[in-house]
N, C-alpha and C positions, 0 to 999 in steps of 0.2 A: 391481223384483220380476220374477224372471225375463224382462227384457229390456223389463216395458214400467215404464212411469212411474206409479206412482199419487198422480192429481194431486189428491185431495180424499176426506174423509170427514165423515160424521156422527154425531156422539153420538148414545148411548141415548137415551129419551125419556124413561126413568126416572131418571137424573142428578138427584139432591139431593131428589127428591119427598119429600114423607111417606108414610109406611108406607098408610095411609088410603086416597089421592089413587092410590099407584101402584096398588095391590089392586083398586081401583074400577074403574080406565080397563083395568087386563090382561083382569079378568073380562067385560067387555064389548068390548073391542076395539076404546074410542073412546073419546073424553073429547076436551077441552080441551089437555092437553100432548101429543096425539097427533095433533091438529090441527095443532097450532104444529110436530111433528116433520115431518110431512109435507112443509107451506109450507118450511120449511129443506133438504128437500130438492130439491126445484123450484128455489128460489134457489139451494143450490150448484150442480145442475146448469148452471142457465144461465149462471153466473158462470164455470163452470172446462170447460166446453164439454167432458165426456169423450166417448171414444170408446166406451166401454164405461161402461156401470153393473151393479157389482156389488154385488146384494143377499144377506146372510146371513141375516137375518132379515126375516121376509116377512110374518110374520102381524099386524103393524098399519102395512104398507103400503099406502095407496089403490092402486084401481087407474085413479083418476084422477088419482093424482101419475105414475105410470108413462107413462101416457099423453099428460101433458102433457109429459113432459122427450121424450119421442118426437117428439110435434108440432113443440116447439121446436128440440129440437139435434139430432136424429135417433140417438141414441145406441142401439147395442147394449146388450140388456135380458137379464140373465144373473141365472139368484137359482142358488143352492149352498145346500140346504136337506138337512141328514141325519136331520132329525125327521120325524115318522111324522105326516101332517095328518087322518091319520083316529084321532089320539087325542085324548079327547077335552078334554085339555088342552093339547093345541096347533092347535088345530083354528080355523081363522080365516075367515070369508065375505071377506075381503079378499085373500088369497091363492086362493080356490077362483075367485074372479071374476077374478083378474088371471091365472090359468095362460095362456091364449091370447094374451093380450099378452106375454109372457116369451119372448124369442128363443131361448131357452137355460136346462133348467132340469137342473140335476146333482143327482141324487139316491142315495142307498147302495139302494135299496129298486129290484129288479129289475121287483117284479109294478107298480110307478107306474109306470114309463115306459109303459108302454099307454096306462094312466089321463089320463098327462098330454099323449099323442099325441094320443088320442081328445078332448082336451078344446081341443084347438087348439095346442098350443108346437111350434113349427116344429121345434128338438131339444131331445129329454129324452135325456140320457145319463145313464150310470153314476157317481157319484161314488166314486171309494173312500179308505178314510180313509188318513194318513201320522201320519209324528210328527216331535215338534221333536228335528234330532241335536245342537242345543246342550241340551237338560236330558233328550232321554233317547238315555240311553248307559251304558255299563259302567262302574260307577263302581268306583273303588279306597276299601275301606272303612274306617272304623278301629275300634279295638275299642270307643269308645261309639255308635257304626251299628250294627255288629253286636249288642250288647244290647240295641237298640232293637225292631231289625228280623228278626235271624235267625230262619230257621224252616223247617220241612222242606217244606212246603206254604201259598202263601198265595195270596188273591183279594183285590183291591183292586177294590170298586165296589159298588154300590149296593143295596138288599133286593129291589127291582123286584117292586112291590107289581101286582097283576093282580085288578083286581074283591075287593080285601081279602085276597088270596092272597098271601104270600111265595116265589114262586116259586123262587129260589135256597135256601131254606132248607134245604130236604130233601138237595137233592145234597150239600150244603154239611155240612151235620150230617153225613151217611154218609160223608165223608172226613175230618171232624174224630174220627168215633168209631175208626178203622183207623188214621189217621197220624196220631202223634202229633207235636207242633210246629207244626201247622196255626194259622196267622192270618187273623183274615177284618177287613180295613177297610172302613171307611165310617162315616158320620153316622147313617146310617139304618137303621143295626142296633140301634138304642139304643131303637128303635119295637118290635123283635121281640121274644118272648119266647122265647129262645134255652132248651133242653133243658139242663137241673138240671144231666145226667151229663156236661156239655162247659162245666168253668168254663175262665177264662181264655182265650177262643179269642177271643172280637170286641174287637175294638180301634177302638170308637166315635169315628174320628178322621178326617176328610178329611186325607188326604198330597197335598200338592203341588208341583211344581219340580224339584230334586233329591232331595229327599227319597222323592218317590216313585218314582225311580228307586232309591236306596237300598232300598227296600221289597222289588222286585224282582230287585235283582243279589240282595240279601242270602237267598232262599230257594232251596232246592233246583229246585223249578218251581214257577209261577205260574199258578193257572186262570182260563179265558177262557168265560164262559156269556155268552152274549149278550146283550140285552135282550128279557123276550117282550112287556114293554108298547110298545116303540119297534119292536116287529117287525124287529130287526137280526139279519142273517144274519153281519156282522164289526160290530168298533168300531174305534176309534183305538189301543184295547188290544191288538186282532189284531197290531198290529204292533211296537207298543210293549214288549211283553216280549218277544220275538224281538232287538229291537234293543237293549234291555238284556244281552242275552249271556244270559238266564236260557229255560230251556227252558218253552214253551206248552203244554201240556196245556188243549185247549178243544174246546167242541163241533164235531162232525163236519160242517158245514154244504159249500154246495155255495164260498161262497167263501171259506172257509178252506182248501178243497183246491186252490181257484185261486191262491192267496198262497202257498202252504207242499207242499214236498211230505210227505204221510203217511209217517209212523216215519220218515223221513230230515232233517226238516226240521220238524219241529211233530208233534205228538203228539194225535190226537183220539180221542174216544169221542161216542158215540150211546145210551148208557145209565147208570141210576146204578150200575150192577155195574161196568157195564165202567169209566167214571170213577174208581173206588175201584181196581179191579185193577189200572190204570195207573199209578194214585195210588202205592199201597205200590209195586209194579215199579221204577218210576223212581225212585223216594226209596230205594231200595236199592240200585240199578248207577248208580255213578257214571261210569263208562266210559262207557258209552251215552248216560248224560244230558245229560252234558258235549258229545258228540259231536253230537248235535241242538241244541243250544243253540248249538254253533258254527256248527253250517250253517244255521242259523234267522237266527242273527245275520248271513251272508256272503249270502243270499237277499234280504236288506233292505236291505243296501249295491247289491247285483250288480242288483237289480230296481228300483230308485228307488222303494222305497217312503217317504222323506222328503217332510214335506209341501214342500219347493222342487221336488222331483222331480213330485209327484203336480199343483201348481200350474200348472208348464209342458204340462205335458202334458191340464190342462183349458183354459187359455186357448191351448194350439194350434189343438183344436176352435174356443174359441170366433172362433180370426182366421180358420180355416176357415168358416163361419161368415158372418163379414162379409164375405169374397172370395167368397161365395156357394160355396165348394168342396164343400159339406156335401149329400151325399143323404138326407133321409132315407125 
């Protein structure tokens, strides 16, 4: 993987539990198979001696299994964490107590890197998300895709429920009730009580693979609202309809103007007015939209924003890093 060897992994900890067993040990952040997940990670360290340990998920990490594979093999201690630890369902005292033993911690969330300076991690950088160019990509469609999927307007993701609030709803409604063909996916719209006057618009369905690029190619443009519970300024989505060949229309944030340039390469708004004026706009000039979707799509070749690209370019840091080359 990008040039180095990765010599060992570990299963979830959740692997075949019962529904019960795994509810009990998440809500607490400990149990019995989270003990035994640990110790397994201690022995594969010391078995496969790596140079690096790389953690994705942190929150029922010790931070005396970390410590220990450090004692023992001296390994570079790297976690790549894009969840937000001050929510309060990911929020973990095993993570908040290991931040200073973390050599390396990549994050999407600009305002943590202080957080995590201040807290002791030698370097917290920026994480930013990529996507896979084998499932997403511009797909050639056929005519049962397109009945499936076509539409003048769609969002694929989640209600992003906020203190019982639907925060997507409202923008989402106000461009369902102006463009008409508007699809909105996800599972978790089936929880909402979607407005009487907007039938057939959710499609209470997780898409994934090719399909959900299908979803994508198959609309005129694609909206991008962030998460306000995960406190994302982009997603994997940022990139991911750009690189479907389908035109972005997404919130104006400070790093979507760093990935994309405005009107020539991604399309943003900072209001529900302006959202909807964009909305009907571009679902009307196809010359224009077409023409953003290309340069959106040649932005995410030309910038490496593939996660192989986005990979190499985090473990460069991190070999900066162990060569001691890193200021921070």
């Amino acid at each position: 993987m990008a040039g180095w060897e990765v010599l060992w992994s570990i299963p979830s900890w959740t692997n075949e539990l019962p529904v019960w067993r795994r509810v009990l040990q998440y809500r607490f952040r400990d149990g019995p198979d989270i003990y035994k997940y640990n110790r397994s990670v201690v022995t594969g360290a010391i078995q496969a001696k790596p140079n690096v340990v790389w953690v994705e998920d942190p929150m029922f990490l010790y931070v005396s299994t970390l410590r220990t594979i450090r004692e023992k093999i001296g390994a570079t201690l790297v976690c790549a964490y894009s969840d937000d630890p001050r929510d309060p369902a990911k929020k973990s005292r095993h993570f908040d107590q290991a931040v200073s033993t973390y050599d390396v911690i990549f994050t999407t969330k600009d305002e943590l890197l202080q957080r995590y300076f201040d807290a002791g991690c030698h370097c917290p950088a920026k994480f930013w998300k990529g996507y896979d160019p084998e499932r997403i990509r511009p797909v050639n469609l056929t005519t049962a895709d397109l009945e499936n999927y076509q539409s003048a307007v769609t969002f694929i993701g989640h209600v992003d429920f906020v203190h019982g609030h639907a925060t997507r709803l409202a923008p989402l409604a106000s461009v369902a009730r102006a463009v008409p063909g508007t699809k909105i996916w996800g599972c978790s719209w089936r929880h909402v009580k979607w407005p009487n006057d907007l039938p057939n618009i959710i499609r209470p369905h997780q898409i994934d693979g090719l399909e959900y690029s299908k979803a994508i190619c198959a609309a005129k443009l694609t909206i991008q609202i962030p998460s306000r519970l995960a406190r994302d300024t982009h997603s994997s989505r940022s990139v991911e309809i750009p690189a479907c060949g389908t035109m972005m229309l997404a919130e104006r944030t400070t790093d979507h103007q760093i990935l994309f340039e405005e009107d020539k390469e991604a399309v943003f708004f900072g209001s529900v007015s302006e959202l909807v004026d964009k909305a009907k706009y571009y679902v009307a000039y196809e010359k224009e939209r077409e023409k953003i979707a290309k340069a959106g799509y040649e932005r995410c070749l030309r910038s490496g924003y593939s996660n192989y690209e986005r990979m190499k370019q985090m473990l460069g840091l991190v070999q900066k890093v162990r060569d001691r080359n890193w200021i921070g």
